[in-house]
Each structure stands twice: as structure tokens, then as C-alpha cells.
N, CA, C and O atoms as a DFTB+ gen file, in Angstrom:
444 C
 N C O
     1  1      -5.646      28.439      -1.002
     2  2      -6.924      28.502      -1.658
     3  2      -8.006      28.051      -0.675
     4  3      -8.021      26.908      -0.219
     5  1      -8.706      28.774      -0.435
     6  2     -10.087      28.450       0.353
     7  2     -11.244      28.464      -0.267
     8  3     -11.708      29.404      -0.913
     9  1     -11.956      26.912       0.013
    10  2     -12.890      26.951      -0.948
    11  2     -13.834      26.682      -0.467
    12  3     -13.889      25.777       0.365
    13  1     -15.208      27.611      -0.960
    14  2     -16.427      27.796      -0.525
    15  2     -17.688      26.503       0.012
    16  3     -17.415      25.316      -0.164
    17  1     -18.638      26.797       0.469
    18  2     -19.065      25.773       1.071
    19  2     -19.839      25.130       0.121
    20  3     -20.141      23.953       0.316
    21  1     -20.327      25.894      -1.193
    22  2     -21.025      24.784      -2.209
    23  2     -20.167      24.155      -2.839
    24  3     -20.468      23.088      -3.375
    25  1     -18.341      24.906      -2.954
    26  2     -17.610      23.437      -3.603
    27  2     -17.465      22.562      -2.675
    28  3     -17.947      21.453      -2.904
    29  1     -16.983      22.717      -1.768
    30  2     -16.966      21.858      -0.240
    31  2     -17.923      20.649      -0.413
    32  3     -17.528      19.492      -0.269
    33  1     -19.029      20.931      -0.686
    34  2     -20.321      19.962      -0.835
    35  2     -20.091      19.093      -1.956
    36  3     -20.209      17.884      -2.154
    37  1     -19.576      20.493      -2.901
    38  2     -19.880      19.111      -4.467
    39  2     -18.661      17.951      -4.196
    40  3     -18.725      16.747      -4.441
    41  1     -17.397      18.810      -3.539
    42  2     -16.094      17.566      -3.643
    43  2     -16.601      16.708      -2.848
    44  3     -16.592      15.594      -3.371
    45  1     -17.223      16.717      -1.398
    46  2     -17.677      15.705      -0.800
    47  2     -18.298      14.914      -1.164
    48  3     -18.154      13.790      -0.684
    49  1     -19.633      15.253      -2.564
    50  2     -20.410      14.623      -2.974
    51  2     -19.650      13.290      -4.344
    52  3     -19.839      12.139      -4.736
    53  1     -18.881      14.315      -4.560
    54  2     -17.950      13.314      -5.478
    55  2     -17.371      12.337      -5.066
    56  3     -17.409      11.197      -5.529
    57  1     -16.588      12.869      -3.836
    58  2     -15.757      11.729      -3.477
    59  2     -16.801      10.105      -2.976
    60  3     -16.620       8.896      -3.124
    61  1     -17.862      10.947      -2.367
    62  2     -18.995       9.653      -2.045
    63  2     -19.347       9.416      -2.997
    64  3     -19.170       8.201      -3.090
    65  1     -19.832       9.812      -3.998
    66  2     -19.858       8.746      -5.517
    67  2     -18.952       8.093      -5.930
    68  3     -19.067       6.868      -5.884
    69  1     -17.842       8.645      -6.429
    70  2     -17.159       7.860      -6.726
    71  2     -16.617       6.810      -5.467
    72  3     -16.046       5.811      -5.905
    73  1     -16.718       6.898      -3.940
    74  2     -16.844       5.517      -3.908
    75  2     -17.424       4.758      -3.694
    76  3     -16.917       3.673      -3.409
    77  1     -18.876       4.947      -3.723
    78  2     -20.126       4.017      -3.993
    79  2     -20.110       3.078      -5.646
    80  3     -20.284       1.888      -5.906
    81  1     -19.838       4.187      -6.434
    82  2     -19.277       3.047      -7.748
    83  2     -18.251       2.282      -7.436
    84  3     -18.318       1.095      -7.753
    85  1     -17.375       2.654      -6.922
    86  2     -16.175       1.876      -7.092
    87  2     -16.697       0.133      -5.761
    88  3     -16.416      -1.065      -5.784
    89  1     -17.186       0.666      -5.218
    90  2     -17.538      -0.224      -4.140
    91  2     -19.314      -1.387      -4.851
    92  3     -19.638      -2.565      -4.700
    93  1     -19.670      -0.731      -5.252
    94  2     -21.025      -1.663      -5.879
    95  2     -20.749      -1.923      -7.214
    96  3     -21.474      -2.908      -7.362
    97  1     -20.065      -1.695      -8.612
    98  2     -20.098      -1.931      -9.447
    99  2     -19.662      -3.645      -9.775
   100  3     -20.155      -4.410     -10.604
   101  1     -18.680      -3.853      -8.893
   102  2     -18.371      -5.441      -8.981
   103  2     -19.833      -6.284      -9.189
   104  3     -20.380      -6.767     -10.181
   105  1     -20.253      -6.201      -7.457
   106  2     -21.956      -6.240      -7.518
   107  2     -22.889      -6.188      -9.113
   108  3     -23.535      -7.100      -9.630
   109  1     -22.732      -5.205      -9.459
   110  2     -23.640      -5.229     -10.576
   111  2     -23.161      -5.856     -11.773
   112  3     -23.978      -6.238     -12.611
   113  1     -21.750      -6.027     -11.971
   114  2     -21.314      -6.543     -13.068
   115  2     -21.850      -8.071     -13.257
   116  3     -22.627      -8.549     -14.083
   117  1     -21.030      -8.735     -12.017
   118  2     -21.537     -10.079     -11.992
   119  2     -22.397     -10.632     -10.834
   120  3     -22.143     -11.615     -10.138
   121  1     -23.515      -9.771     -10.761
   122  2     -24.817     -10.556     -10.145
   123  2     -25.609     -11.472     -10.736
   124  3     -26.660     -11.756     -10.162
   125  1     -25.305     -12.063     -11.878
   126  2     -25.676     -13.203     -12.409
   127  2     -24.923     -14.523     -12.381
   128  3     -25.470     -15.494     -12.903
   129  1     -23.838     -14.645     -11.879
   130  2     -22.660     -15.476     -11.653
   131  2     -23.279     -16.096     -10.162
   132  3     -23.716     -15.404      -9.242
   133  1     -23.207     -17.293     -10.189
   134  2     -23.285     -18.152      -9.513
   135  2     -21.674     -18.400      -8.778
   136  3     -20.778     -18.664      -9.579
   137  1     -21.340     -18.328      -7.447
   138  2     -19.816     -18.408      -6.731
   139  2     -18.940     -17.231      -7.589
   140  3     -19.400     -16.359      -8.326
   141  1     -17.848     -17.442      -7.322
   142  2     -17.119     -16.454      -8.166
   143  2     -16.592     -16.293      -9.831
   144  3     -16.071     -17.176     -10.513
   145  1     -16.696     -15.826      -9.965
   146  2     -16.221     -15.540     -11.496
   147  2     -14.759     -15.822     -11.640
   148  3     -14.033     -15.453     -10.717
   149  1     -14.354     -16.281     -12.425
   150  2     -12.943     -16.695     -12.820
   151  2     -11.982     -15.895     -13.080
   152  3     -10.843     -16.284     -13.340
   153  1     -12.455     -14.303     -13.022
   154  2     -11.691     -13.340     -13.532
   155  2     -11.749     -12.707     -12.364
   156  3     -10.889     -11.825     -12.358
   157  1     -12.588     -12.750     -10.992
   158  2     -12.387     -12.629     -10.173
   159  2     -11.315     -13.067      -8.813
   160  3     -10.736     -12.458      -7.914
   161  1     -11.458     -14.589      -9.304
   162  2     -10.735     -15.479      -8.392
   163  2      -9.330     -15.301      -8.879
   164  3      -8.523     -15.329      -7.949
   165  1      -8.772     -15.117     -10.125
   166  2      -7.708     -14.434     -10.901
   167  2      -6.987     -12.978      -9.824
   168  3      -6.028     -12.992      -9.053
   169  1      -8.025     -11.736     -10.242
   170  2      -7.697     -10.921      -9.747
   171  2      -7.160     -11.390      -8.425
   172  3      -6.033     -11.075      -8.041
   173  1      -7.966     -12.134      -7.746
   174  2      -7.678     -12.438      -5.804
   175  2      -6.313     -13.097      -5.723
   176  3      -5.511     -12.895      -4.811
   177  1      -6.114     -13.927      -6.788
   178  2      -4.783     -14.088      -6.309
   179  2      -3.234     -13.177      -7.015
   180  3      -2.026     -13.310      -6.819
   181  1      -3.766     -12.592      -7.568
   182  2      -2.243     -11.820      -8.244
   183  2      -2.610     -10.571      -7.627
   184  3      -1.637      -9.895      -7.291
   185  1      -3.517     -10.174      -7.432
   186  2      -3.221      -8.679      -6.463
   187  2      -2.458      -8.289      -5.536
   188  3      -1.566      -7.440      -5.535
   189  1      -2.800      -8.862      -4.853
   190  2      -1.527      -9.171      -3.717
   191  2      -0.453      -8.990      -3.852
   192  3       0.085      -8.094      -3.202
   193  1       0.141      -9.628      -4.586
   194  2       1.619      -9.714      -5.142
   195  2       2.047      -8.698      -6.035
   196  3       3.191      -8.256      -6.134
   197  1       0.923      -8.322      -6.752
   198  2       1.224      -7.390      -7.468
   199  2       1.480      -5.919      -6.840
   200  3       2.428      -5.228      -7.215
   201  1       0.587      -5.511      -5.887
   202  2       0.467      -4.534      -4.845
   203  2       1.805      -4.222      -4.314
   204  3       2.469      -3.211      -4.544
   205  1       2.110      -5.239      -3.565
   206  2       3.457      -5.431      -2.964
   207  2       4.441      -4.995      -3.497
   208  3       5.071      -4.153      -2.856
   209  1       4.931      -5.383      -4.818
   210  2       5.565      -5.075      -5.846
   211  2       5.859      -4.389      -6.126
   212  3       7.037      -4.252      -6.456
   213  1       4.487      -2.977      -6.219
   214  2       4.944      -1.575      -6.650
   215  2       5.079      -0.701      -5.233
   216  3       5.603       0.396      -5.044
   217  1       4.425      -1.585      -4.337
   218  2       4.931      -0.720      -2.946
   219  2       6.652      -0.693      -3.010
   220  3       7.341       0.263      -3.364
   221  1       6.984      -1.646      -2.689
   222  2       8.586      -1.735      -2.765
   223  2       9.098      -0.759      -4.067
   224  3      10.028       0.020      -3.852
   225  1       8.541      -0.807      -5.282
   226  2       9.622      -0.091      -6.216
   227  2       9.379       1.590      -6.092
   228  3      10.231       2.406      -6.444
   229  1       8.043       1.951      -5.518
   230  2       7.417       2.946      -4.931
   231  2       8.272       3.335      -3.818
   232  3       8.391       4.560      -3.854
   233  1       8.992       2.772      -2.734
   234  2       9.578       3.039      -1.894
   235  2      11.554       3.345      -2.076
   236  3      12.371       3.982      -1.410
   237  1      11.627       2.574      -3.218
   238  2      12.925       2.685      -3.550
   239  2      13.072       3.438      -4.688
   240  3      14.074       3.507      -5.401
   241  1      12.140       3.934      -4.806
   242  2      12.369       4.476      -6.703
   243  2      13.319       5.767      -5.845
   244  3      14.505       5.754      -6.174
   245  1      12.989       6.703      -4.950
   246  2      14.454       7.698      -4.885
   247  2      15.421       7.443      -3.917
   248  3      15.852       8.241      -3.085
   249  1      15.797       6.047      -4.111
   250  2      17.283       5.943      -2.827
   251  2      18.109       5.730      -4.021
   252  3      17.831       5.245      -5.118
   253  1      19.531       6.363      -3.387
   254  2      20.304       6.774      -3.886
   255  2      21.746       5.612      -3.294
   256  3      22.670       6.155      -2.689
   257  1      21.774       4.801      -3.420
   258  2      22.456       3.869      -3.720
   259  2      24.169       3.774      -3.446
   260  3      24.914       2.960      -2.899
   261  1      24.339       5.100      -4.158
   262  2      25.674       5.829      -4.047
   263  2      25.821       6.657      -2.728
   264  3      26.978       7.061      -2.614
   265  1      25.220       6.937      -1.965
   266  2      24.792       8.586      -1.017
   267  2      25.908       7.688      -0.043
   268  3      26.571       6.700      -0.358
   269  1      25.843       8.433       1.255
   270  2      26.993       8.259       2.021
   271  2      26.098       7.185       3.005
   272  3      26.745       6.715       3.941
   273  1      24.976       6.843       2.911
   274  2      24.197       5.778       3.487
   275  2      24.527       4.349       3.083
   276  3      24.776       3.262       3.604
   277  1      24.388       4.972       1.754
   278  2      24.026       3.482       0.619
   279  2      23.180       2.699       0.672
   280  3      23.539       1.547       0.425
   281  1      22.022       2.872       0.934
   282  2      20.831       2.798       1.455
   283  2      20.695       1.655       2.685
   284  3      19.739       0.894       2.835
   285  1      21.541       1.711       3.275
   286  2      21.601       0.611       4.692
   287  2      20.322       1.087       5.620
   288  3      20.300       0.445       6.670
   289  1      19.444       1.873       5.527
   290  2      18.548       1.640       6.105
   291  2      17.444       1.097       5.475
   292  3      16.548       0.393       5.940
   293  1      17.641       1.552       4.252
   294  2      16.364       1.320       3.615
   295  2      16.514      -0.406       3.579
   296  3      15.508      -0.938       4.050
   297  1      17.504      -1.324       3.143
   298  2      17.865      -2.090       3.132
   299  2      17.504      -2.617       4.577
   300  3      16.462      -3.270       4.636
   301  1      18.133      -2.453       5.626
   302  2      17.577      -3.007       6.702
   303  2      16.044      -3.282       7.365
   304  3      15.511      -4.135       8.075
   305  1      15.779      -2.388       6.884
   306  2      13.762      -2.171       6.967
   307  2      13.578      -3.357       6.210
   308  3      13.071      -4.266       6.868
   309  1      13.827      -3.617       5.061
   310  2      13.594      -4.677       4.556
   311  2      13.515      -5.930       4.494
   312  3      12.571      -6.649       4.166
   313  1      14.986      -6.273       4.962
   314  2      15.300      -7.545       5.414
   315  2      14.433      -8.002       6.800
   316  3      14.141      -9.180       7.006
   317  1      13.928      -6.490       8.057
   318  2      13.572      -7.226       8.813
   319  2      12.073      -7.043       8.628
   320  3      11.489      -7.159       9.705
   321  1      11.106      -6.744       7.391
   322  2       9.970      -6.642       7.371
   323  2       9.788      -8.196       6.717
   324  3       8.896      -8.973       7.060
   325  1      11.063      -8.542       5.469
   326  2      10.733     -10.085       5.107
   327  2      11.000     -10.704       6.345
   328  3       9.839     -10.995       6.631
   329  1      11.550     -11.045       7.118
   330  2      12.098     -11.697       8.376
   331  2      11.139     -11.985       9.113
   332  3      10.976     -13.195       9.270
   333  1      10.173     -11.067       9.823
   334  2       9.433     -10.804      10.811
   335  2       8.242     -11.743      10.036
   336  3       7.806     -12.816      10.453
   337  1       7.839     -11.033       8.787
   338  2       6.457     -11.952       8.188
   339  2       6.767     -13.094       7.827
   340  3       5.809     -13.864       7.765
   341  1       8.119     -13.667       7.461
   342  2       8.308     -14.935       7.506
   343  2       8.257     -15.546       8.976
   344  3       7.396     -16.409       9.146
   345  1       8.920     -15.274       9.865
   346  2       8.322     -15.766      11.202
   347  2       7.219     -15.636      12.052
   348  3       6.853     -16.576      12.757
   349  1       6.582     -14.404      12.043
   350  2       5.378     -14.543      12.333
   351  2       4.047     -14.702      11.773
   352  3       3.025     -15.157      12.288
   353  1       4.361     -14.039      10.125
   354  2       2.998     -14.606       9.391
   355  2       1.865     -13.322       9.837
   356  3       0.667     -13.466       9.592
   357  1       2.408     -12.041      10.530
   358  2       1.236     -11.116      10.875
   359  2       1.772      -9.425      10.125
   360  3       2.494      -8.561      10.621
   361  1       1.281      -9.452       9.187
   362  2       1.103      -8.152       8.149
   363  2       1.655      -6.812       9.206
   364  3       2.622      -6.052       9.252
   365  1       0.579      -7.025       9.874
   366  2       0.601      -5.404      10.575
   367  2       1.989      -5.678      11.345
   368  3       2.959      -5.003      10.998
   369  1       2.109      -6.445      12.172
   370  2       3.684      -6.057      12.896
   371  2       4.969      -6.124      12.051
   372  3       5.982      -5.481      12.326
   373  1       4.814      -7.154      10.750
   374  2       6.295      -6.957      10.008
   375  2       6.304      -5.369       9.015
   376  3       7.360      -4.930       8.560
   377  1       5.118      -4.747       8.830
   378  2       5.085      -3.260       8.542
   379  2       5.134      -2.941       9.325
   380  3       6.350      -2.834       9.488
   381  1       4.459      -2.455      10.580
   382  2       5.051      -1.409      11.802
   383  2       6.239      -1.639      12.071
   384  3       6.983      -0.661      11.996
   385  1       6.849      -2.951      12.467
   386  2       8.109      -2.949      13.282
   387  2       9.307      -2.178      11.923
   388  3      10.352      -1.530      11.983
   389  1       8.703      -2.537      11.152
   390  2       9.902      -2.242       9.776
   391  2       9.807      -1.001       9.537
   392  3      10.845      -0.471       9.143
   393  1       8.635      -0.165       9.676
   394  2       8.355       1.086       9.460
   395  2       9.288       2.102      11.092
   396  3      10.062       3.048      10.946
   397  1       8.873       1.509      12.417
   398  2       9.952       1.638      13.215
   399  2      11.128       1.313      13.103
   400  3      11.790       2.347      13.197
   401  1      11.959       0.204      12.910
   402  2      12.934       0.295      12.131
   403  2      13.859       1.317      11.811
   404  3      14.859       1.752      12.383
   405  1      13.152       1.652      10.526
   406  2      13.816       2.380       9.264
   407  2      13.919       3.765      10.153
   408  3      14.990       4.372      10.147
   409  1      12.526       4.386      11.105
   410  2      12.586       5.248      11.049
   411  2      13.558       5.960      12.726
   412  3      13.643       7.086      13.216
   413  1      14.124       4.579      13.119
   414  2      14.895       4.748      14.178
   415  2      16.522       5.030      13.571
   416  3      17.513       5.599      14.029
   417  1      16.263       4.438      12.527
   418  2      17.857       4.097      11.308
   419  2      17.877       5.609      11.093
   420  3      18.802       6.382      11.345
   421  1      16.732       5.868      10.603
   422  2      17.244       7.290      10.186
   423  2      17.076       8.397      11.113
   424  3      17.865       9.269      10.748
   425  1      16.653       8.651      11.782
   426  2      16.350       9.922      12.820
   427  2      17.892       9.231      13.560
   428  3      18.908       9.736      13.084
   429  1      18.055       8.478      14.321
   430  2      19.151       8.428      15.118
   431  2      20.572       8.280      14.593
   432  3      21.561       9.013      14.587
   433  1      20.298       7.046      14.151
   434  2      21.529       6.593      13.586
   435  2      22.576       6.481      12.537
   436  3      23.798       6.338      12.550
   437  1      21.402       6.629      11.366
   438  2      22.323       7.597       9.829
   439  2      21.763       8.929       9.746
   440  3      20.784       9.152       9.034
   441  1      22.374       9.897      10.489
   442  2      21.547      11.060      10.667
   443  2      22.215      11.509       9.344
   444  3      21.920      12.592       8.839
């Protein structure tokens, strides 16, 4: 499907609205709040965790458990993405290295 240059415009225009709301509405909600709002400081700390959460069940929802793998890679990515951020404490390298990892597990080694 190829689509013309005035839809071209409107999807662009959408997508920049919608994320100018999504990005200023906090702003407008509670610009009368003095420090943070309590339902804010809430959100800040369970997001996180919560995020995480569905990444992982997001990532495992189709391994197959039974397969002739048994998911030993997926499993290994894991152990060394908790591993790595428990010892080093830095986001981006216990995802990259784990994302290398997995994806050395599988291209090479559980082909």
C-alpha cells in the first residue's frame, strides 16, 4: 500500500500530536501542585518494576519449554542479564551483553 502525500502529512501530523499530549498533559494536570504529587511519586516507583515484568513475560510468552532447546538460551540470557546488573549496576550493558548472549546461543550454538 502506498500512501499519498496528504495522508503522509496527516499520519505525521498525528503522530506529533499525539506526542505532544502525551508529553505536556502531566504538565497541565498538575501545574498547581507544589513538588510532586503523590500519585506521581507512586507511579515513579512501581513503574519500573512493573515494566520489567511484562518485558520478561513478553519475551517468554512463546518459548516452548518442551522444544529440543528447552529454552537454555533463553534461560541463559537471563541469568546473565540478572548477573551482570547485579554486579555492575549499568542497564545498558546487562541488556546488550544479554541481548548478545542469547543471540550468539542461538545463531551458533542451538542452531
Amino acid at each position: 500500500m502506498i500512501l499519498t502525500i496528504p495522508q503522509t502529512i496527516i499520519i505525521i501530523a498525528m503522530v506529533a500530536l499525539g506526542t505532544l499530549i502525551t508529553r505536556f498533559l502531566p504538565f497541565l494536570l498538575f501545574r498547581n501542585q507544589r513538588g510532586n504529587h503523590p500519585y506521581i511519586q507512586y507511579i515513579g516507583k512501581v513503574l519500573p518494576f512493573a515494566a520489567i515484568g511484562l518485558l520478561v513475560i513478553y519475551c517468554l510468552k512463546d518459548v516452548d519449554f518442551l522444544s529440543q532447546t528447552h529454552a537454555i538460551p533463553e534461560i541463559l540470557a537471563i541469568v546473565s542479564v540478572v548477573f551482570l546488573h547485579s554486579w555492575k549496576k549499568s542497564t545498558l550493558l546487562s541488556i546488550g551483553a544479554g541481548t548478545a548472549i542469547y543471540m550468539v546461543l542461538v545463531q551458533f550454538v542451538f542452531k
